[in-house]
C-alpha positions in Angstrom: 104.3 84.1 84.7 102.0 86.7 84.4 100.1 88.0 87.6 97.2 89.8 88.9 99.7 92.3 90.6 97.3 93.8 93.5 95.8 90.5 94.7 93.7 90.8 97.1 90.3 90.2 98.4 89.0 93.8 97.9 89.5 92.8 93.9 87.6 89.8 93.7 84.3 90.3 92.9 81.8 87.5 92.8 78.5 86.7 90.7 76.6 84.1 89.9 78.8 83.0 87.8 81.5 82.7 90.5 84.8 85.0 91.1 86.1 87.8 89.0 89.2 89.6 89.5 89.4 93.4 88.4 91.6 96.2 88.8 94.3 94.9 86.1 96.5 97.9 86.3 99.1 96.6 88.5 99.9 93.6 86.1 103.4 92.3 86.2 105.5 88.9 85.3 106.8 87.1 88.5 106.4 84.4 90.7 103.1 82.6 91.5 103.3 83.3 95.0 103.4 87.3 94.7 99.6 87.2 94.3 99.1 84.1 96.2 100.4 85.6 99.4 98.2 88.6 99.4 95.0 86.8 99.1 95.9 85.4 102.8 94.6 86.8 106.0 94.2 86.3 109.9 96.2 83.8 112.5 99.1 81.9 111.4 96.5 78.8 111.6 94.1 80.3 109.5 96.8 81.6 106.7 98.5 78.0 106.7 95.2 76.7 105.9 94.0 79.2 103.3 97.3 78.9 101.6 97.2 75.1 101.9 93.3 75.2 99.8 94.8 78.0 97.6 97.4 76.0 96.7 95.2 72.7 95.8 93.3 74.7 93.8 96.0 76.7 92.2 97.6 73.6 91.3 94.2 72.2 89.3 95.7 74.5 86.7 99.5 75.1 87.4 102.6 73.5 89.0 103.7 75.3 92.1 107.1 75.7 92.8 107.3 75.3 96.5 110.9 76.9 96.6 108.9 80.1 96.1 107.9 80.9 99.4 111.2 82.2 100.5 110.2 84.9 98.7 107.4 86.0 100.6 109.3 88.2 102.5 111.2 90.3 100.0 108.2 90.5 97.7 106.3 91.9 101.2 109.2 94.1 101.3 108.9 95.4 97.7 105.0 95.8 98.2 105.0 98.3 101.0 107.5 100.1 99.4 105.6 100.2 96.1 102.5 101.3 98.2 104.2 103.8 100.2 105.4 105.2 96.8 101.5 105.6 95.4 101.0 107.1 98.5 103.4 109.3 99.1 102.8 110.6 95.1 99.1 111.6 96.0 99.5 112.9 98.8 99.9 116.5 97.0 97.2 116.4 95.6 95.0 118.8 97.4 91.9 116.3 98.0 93.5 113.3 98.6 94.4 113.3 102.0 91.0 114.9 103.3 89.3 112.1 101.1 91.0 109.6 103.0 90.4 110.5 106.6 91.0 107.0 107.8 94.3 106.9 105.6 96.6 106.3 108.7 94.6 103.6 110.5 94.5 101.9 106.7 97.9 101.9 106.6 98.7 101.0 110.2 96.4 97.7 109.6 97.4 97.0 106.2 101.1 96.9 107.2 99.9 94.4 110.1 98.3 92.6 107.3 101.4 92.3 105.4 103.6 91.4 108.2 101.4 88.5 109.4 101.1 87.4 105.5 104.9 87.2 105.5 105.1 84.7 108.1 103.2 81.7 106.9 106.0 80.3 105.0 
């Protein structure tokens, strides 16, 4: 299937016309849930129940392969090593770092992000 790629809440941008996703350049063919787990955020409560609304809607259009899940974490797993990568590949350039003062505090939550967003399967 094809996906987003960099789902997450920061590219969603909504009108009056409702939702629209941007940043395209991250698009990639795999499972449903790659870009249905990043979209997820907050308590194990609160991720169960976004997940379980993302899924009735998701399913409006598509059939979702439960079995998918399991995948969660390795997927996670391939993501930080995928951001760590754009990172690390910047972080030459000159500017980068001093234009990102709060680079390390980003990171530190965004890795707590992903870890909580592993567990709701």
């Amino acid at each position: 299937m094809r996906l987003h790629g960099d789902c997450h809440l920061s590219n969603l941008l909504w009108t009056d016309d409702g939702p629209h996703f941007v940043d395209f350049d991250d698009s990639r063919t795999g499972p449903a849930v790659q870009d249905l787990w990043m979209l997820l955020s907050g308590s194990q409560q609160e991720m169960n129940l976004q997940l379980a609304e993302l899924l009735e809607g998701y399913e409006c259009f598509y059939d979702f392969n439960p079995a998918e899940l399991h995948l969660v974490e390795a997927l996670r797993t391939l993501r930080l090593l995928h951001y760590s990568a754009w990172l690390a590949k910047r972080w030459m350039i000159r500017l980068f770092p001093r234009l990102l003062p709060g680079l390390i505090r980003s990171n530190t939550g965004r890795t707590a992000f992903l870890n909580c967003a592993s567990r709701w399967h």
